[in-house]
N, C-alpha and C positions, 0 to 999 in steps of 0.2 A: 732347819726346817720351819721351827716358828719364826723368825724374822722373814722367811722367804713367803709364810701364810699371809704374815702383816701385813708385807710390800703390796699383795696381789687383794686383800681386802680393802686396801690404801686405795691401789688404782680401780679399783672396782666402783669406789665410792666416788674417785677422781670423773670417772668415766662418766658415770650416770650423773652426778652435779653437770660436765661439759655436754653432756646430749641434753640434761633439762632447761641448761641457759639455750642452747640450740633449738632448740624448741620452740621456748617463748618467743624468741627472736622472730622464728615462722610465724607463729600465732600473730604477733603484731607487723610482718610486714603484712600478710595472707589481708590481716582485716582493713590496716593501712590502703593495700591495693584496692579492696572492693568499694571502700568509702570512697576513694580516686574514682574508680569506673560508674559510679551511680554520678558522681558530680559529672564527670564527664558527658554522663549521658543527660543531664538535666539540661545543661549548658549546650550540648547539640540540640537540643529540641528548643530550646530561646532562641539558638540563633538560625533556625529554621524558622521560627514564627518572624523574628525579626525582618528576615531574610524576603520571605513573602510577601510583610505588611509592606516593605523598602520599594518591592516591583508591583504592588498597589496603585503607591501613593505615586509611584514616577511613569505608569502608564493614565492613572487620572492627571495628573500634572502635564501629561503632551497633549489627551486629548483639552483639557483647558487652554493649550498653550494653538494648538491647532484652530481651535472653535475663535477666540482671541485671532489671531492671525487673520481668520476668514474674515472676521466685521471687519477687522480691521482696513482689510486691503476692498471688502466688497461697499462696505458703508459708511465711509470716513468722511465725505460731504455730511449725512445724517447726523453721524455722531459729533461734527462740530456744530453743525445746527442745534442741538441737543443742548452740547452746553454753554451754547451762547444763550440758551432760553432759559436755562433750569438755572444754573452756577449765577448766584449772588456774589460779583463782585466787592470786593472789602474796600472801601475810599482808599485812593494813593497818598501819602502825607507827601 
């Protein structure tokens, strides 16, 4: 009867050390996970800014590329007029 007490204080003590490593284990994936999902979500909001600024700069970029386009094709007598007036040529050696 007392060796059979021992066993059962043994695993008693077995048990609760095996649930308190289980435990910590929780405790550090739980907090592991939420430092994950805040970075997660930092990182979705960068590349939402990003994202935006990208379809910005590439809708000003067509409309420059449009406006460009239009001299181009409507005043290109002018604009060689222009810099045959303005552009100091550099002597040819």
């Amino acid at each position: 009867m007392e060796n059979y007490k021992k066993q059962v204080d043994w695993l008693k003590y077995l048990n609760t050390s095996i649930l308190s490593v289980i435990l910590g284990f929780t405790i550090l994936v739980s907090r592991s996970l939420s430092i994950v999902k805040e970075d997660n979500i930092e990182t979705q909001k960068e590349l939402l800014r990003l994202k935006t600024i990208q379809d910005i700069d590439v809708s000003s970029m067509k409309a420059v590329e449009l406006r460009v386009g239009l001299l181009e094709l409507n005043y290109t007598e002018e604009l060689k007029k222009w810099v045959e007036n303005n552009y100091i040529r550099k002597p040819q050696k």
